[in-house]
C-alpha positions as CSV (number, residue, x, y, z in Angstrom):
1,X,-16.2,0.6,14.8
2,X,-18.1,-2.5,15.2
3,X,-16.7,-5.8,16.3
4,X,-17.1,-7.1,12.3
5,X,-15.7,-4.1,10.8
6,X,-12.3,-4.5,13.0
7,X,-11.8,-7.9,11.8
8,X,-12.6,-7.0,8.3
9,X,-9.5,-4.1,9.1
10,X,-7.2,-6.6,10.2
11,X,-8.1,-8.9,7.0
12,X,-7.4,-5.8,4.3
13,X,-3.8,-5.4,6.6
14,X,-3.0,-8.2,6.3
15,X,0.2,-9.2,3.7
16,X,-0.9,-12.7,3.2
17,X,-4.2,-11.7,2.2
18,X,-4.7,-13.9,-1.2
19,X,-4.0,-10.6,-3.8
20,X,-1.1,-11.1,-4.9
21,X,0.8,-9.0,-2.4
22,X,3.2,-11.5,-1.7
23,X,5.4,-11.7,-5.0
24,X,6.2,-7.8,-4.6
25,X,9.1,-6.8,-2.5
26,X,8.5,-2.9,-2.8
27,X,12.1,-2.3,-3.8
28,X,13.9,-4.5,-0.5
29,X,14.6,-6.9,-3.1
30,X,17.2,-4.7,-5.5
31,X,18.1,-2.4,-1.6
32,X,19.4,-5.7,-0.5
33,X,21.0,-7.0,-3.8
34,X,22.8,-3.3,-4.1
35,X,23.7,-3.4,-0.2
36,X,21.8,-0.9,1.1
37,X,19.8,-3.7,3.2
38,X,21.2,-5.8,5.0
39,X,20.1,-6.4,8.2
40,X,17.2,-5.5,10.8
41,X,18.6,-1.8,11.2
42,X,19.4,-1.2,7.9
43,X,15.8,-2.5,7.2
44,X,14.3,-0.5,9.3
45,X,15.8,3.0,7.5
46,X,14.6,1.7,4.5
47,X,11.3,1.4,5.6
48,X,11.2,4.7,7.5
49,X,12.0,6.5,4.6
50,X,9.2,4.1,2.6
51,X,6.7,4.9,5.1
52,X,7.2,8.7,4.7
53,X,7.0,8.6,1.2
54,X,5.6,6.1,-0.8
55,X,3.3,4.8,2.1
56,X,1.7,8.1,2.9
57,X,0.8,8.5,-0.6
58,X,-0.6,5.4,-0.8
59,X,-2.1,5.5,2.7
60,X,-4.0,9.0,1.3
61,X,-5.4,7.9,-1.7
62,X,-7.0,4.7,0.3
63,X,-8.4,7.5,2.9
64,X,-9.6,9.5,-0.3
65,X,-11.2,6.8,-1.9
66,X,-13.2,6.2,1.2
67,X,-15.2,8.9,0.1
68,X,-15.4,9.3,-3.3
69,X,-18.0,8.1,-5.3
70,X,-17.9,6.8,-9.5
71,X,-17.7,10.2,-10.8
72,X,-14.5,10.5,-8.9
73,X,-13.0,7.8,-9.5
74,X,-10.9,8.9,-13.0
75,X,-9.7,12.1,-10.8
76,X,-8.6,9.6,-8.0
77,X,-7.0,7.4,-10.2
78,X,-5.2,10.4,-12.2
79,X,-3.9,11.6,-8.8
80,X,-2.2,8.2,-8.0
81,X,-0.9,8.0,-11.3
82,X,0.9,11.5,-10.9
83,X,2.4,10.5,-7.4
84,X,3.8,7.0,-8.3
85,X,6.7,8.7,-10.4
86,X,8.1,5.4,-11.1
87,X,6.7,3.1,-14.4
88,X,7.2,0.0,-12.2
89,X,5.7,1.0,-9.2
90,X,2.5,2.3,-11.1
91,X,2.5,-1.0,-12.8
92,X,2.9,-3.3,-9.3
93,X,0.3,-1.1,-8.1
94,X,-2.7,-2.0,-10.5
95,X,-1.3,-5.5,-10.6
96,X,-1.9,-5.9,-7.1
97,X,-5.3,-3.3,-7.5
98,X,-6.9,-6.2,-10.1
99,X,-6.1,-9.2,-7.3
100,X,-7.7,-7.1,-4.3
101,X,-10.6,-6.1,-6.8
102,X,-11.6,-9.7,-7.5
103,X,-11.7,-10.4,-3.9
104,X,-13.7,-7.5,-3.1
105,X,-16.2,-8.3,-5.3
106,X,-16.4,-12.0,-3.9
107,X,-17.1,-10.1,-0.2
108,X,-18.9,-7.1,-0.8
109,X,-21.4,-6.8,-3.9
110,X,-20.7,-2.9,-4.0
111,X,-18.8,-0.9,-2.1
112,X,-21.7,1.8,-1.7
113,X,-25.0,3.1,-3.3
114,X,-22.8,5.7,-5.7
115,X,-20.3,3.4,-7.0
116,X,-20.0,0.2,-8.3
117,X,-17.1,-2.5,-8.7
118,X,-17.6,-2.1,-12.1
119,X,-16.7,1.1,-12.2
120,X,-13.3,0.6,-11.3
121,X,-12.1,-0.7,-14.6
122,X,-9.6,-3.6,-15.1
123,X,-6.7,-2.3,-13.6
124,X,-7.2,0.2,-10.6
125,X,-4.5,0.9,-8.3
126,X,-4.3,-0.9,-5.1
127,X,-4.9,1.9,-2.3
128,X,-8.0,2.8,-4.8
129,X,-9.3,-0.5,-4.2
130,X,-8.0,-0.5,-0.7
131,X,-10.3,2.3,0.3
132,X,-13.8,1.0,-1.4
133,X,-13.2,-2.0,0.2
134,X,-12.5,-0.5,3.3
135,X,-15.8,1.6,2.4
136,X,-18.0,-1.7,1.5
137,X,-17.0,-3.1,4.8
138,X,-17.9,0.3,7.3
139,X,-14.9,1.5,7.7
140,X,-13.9,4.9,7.6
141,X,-10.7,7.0,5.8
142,X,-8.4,6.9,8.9
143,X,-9.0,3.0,8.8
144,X,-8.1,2.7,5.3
145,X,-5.4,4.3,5.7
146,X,-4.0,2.5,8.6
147,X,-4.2,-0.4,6.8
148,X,-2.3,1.0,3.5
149,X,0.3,2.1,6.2
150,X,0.8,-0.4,7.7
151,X,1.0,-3.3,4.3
152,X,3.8,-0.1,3.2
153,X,5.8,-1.8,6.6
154,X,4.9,-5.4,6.3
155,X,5.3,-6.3,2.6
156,X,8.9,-5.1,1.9
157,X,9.9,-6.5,6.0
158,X,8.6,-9.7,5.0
159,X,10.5,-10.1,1.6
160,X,13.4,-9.0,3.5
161,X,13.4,-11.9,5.5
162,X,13.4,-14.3,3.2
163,X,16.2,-12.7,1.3
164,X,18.2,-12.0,4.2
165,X,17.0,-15.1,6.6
166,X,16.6,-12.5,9.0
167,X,15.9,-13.6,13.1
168,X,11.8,-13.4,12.7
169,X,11.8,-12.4,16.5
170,X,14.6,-9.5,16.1
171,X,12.3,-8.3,12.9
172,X,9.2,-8.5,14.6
173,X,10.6,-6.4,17.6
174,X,12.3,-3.7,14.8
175,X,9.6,-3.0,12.7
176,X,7.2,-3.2,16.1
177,X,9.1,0.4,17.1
178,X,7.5,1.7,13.9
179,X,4.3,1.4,15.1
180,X,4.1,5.1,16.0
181,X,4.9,6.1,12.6
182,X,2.8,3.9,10.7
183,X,-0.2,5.3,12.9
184,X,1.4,8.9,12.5
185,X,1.6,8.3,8.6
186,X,-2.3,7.2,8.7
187,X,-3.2,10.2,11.0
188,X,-1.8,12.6,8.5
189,X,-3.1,10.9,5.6
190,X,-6.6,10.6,6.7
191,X,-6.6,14.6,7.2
192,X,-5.8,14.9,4.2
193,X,-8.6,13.3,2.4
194,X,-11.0,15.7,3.8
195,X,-9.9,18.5,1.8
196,X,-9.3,18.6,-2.8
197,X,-7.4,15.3,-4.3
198,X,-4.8,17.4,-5.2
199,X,-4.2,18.6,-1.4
200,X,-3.4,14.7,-1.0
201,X,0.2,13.7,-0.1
202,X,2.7,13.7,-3.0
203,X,6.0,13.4,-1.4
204,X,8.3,10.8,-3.7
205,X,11.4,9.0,-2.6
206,X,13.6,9.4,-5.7
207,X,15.5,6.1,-3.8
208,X,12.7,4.1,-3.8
209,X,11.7,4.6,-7.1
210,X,15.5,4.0,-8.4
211,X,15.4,0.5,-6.9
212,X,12.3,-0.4,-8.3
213,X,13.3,0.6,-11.9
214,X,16.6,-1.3,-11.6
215,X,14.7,-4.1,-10.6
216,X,12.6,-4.3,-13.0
217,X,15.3,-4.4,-15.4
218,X,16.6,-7.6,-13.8
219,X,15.9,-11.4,-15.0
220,X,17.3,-12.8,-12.0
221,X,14.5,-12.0,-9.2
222,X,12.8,-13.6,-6.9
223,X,10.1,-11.0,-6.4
224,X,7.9,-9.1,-9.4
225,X,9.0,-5.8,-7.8
């Protein structure tokens, strides 16, 4: 990987990354207003059993996406729809697909000679446009992946500090001992785009995707999910 392309890999990871990333919780928000979070180990469980589910999906469409070109990209997008069971979380997920898009297309002018921005649509899901941007900037599917792994850990530990007022430093050090999974979730998702979309992780977290449905039900938030 050259020197350019790493940088742009830190960039797509990270959570502050003007997309919009920042108003979703990934279901911390309701886990902490229903208990089940509520403090860095707690956390941490919740985001082990994100990462395993939720993230790997999302990490394996951004590795698959690496590679696909326009006349893929309905297929693609069918798979994600099918393994984000949950309305909401389908919803969040081309919410924050349109905000990476338009700053995809301010860095890159196309992510590669057989596809186009354009041919994204309006509303593409986020690892989608995770993995062309990953594409446009020389990266390959086990870099895109890392980074859909690893925003699976960061965005949901960050809103959980501000809802919690966690100790940053105790955080840091707690979600820092999931750095083996979030590689191990990125490994296994990356193999996994070599073969059929449908051979793509579809393992569902019928928790996660309870929280964000009783979330979005709820006029009292702070996050959008």
């Amino acid at each position: 990987m050259p020197p350019a392309a790493r940088a742009v890999l830190l960039a797509l990871a990270d959570q502050r990354l003007p997309t919009g990333g920042h108003v979703h919780s990934g279901g911390v928000e309701q886990a902490v207003t229903e208990g089940r979070v509520h403090d860095e180990s707690s956390l941490c469980a919740f985001l082990r059993e994100r990462l395993e589910t939720t993230g790997l999906v999302a990490a394996g469409i951004a590795a698959a996406a690496v590679g696909v070109g326009a006349p893929m990209l309905d297929a693609l997008d069918a798979e994600a729809d099918a393994r984000m069971p949950s309305p909401s979380a389908r919803a969040a997920s081309r919410v924050q697909g349109r905000g990476l898009l338009r700053l995809a297309r301010g860095a890159w002018a196309a992510p590669g000679p057989d596809v186009d921005w354009r041919d994204l649509g309006d509303r593409p899901h986020h690892p989608i446009v995770l993995g062309l941007a990953a594409r446009a900037a020389g990266l390959d599917s086990y870099d895109a992946a890392l980074a859909a792994a690893y925003l699976a850990l960061t965005g949901p530990s960050t809103a959980a500090q501000r809802l919690l007022g966690l100790d940053p430093i105790a955080l840091a050090v707690a979600t820092l001992g999931l750095s083996d999974l979030v590689e191990a979730v990125a490994a296994t998702a990356s193999a996994s785009a070599a073969g059929p979309l449908t051979d793509l992780p579809d393992v569902a977290s019928p928790t996660v995707d309870l929280l964000v449905e009783r979330h979005a039900l709820r006029t009292d938030r702070l996050f959008s999910s």
